[in-house]
ZATOR-321967 format. One line per 10 residues: number of its first residue (from 1); their letters; for each residue y, x, z of C-alpha. Coordinates in steps of 0.05 Angstrom, whole numbers, plus 5000, padded with zeros to 4 digits. Each point is the difference from the previous one (the first is absolute). Layout:
BEGIN
NUM	a	Y/X/Z  ... .
//
This chain:
BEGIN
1	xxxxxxxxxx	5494/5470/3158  5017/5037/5063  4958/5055/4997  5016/5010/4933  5061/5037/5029  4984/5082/5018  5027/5006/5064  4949/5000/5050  5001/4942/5038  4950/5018/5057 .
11	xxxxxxxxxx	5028/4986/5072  5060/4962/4960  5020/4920/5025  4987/4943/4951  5084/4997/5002  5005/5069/4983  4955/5001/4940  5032/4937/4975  5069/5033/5015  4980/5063/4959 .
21	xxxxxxxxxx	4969/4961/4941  5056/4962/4992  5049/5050/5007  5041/4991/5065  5000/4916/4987  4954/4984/5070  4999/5048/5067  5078/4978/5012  5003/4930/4972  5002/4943/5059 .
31	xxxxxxxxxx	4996/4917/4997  5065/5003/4963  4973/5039/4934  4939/4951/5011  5041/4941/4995  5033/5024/4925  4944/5023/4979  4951/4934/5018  5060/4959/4965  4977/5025/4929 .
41	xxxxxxxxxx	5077/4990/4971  5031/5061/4961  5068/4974/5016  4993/5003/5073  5032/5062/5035  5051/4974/5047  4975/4960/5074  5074/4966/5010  5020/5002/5074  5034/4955/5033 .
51	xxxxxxxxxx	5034/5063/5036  5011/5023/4921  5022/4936/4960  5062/4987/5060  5014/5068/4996  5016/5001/4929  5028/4930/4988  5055/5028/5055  5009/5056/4962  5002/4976/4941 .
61	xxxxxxxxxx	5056/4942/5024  5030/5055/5032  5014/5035/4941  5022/4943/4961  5051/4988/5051  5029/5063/4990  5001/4993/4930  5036/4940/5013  5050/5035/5045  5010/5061/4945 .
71	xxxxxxxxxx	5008/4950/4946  5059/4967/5036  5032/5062/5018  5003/5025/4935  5026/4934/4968  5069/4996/4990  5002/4924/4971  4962/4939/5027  4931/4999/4959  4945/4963/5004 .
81	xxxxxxxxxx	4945/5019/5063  4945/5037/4968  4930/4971/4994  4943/5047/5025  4929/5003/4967  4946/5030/5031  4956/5003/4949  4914/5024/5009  4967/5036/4950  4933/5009/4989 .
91	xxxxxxxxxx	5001/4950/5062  4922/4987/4993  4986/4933/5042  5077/4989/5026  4981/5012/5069  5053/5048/5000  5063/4955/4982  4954/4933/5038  5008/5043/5067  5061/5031/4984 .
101	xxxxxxxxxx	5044/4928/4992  4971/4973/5058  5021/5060/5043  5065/4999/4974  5013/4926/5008  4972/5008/5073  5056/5058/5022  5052/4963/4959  4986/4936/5062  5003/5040/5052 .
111	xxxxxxxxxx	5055/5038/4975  5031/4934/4984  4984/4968/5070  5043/5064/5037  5062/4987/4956  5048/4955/5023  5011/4972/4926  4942/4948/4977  4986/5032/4923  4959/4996/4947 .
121	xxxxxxxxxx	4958/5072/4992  5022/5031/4935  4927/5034/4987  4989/5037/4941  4957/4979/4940  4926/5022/5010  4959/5000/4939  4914/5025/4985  4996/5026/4939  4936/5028/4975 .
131	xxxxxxxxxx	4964/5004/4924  4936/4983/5025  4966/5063/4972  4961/5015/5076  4973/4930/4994  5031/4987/5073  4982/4932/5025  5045/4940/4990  5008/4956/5059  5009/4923/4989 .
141	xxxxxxxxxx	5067/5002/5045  5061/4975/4986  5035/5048/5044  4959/5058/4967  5033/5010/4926  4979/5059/4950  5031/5000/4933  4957/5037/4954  5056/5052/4977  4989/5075/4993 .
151	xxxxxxxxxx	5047/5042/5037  5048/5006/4931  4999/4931/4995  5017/4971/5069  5052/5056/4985  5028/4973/4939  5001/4931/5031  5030/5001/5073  5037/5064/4988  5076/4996/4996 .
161	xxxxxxxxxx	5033/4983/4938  5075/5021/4968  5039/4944/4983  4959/4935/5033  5041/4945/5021  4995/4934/5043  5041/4961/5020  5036/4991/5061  5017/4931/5044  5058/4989/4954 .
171	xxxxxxxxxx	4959/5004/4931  5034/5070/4984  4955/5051/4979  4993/5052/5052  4953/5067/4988  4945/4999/5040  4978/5065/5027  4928/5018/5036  4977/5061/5023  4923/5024/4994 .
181	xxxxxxxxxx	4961/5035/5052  4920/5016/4986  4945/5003/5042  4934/5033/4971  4937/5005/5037  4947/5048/4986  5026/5021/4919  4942/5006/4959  4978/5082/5000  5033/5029/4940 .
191	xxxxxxxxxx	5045/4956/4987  5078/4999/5004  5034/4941/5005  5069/5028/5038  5029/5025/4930  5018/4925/4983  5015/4988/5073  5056/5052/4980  5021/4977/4939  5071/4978/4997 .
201	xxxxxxxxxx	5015/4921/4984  5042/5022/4935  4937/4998/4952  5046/5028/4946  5013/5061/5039  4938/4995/5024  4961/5018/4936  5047/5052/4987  4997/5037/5061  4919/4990/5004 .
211	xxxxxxxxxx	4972/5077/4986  4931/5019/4975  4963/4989/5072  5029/4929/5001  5047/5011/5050  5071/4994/5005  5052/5055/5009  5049/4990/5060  5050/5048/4979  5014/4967/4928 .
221	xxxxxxxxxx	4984/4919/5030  5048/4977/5060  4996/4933/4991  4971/4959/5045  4926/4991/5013  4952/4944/5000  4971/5020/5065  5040/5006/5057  4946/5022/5043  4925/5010/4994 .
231	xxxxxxxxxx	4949/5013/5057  4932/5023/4978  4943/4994/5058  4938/5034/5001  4971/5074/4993  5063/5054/4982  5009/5051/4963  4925/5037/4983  4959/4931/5010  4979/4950/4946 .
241	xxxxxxxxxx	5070/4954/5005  5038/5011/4939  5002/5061/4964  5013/5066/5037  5057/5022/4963  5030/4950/4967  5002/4944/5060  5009/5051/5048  5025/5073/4986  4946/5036/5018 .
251	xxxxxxxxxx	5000/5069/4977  4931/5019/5008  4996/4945/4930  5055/5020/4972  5011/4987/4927  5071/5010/4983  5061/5036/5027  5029/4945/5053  4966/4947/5044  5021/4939/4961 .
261	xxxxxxxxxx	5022/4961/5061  5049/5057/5005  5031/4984/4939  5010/4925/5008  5049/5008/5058  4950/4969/5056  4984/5030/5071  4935/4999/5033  4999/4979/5068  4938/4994/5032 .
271	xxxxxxxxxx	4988/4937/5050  4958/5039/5059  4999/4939/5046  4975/4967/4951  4948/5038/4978  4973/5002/5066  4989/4933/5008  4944/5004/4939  4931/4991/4984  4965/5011/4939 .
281	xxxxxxxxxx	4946/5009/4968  4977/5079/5005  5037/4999/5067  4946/5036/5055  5002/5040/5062  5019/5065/4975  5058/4963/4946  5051/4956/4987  5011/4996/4928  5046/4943/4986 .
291	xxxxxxxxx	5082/5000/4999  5055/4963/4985  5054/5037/4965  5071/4974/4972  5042/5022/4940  5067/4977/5007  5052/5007/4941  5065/5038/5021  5031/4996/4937 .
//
């Protein structure tokens, strides 16, 4: 009970001996924590913004366009346009990629209404992909899709392949490139799922190059890699997103000699506007806890 605890509570506020009993979880807590916590969902960590969801469908067009533009530039032959996936893991309900594609398609009609050519948007593919471990709820809404994939397997299927052909107007088989970029909200603690974000699309050099941690050495594996980009959102670093070390180099939970995103040839960039615009869950007065944070390959 509460004055099973042995500080002395006399003079002390109701909030204060709550806050003390359940160490530091009350005296700074607002409507906000009240709201997460009277939903009663373990999957639930994210309130998504209007202010948030527009300013990270921009972004994220924005950096598909340059990927577009780099692609060209470095193309000496006419190939095929590249096909971009964004692709949700552990996507819970599909809010996420629901809010996302309507944002996107939004911007793309106003953009499109300032141009003086009348075009079709070319958006990129938005898929929710969750394995339905959290028990997040599943809405009867056809614009709200979850396929029940673990993060390997929505891997596996919508990452790019070597050697996949379709064919073009003409009936000639052209390849068929795509490009991958991942969001993941919230990562379960402990967990690492960024080593197969990582992993390069050559399975056969994959395996090989896979060392004892399960991650894959950048300086024996150039090839190129499933995941183009990845952008992780929630706590950073020392909180319960991911695993300290492994997901994001911490030092203080270090484990082996190098931080393993450090040896897959990807920078961290981390998206401060972005992260400003968010609410979460253990968000109070005294703290902001959750961020958005991008690693981009630059092999």
């Amino acid at each position: 009970g509460l004055h099973d605890n042995n500080t002395n509570n006399e003079g002390s506020s109701i909030e204060q001996i709550i806050h003390d009993n359940l160490r530091g979880q009350i005296k700074h807590s607002g409507p906000l924590n009240a709201y997460f916590e009277m939903r009663r969902r373990e999957d639930s960590y994210e309130l998504w913004t209007k202010d948030y969801i527009f300013g990270l469908a921009r972004y994220l067009l924005e950096r598909v366009d340059e990927m577009n533009r780099h692609s060209s530039d470095s193309s000496s032959t006419s190939t095929p346009p590249i096909e971009t996936i964004i692709l949700d893991v552990g996507a819970g309900d599909g809010r996420l990629v629901y809010f996302l594609r309507r944002a996107m398609e939004e911007i793309a009609k106003k953009e499109n209404r300032h141009s003086k050519e009348e075009q079709e948007p070319n958006l990129p593919i938005i898929i929710a992909t969750d394995d339905g471990s959290w028990k997040a709820p599943i809405y009867d809404n056809k614009h709200i899709r979850v396929e029940q994939l673990s993060a390997i397997e929505a891997l596996d299927k919508y990452g790019p392949k070597t050697g996949t052909t379709t064919p073009d107007q003409h009936g000639v088989a052209a390849k068929k490139k795509t490009r991958l970029i991942v969001l993941c909200s919230w990562m379960p603690p402990g967990q690492d799922w960024t080593a197969d974000f990582r992993r390069p699309i050559n399975n056969v050099i994959a395996a090989a190059a896979k060392d004892e941690n399960g991650d894959y050495d950048g300086k024996e594996v150039t090839s190129e890699r499933l995941v183009e980009e990845y952008v992780l959102i929630g706590e950073a670093d020392d909180g319960t997103c991911g695993h300290n070390w492994h997901t994001w180099g911490n030092t203080d939970f270090k484990t082996e000699d190098a931080a393993p995103r450090d040896l897959n040839g990807y920078e961290r960039v981390d998206l401060s506007d972005l992260s400003l615009l968010q609410l979460s869950r253990f968000d109070c007065e005294r703290s902001s806890e959750s961020v958005t944070v991008s690693f981009r390959h630059i092999g």
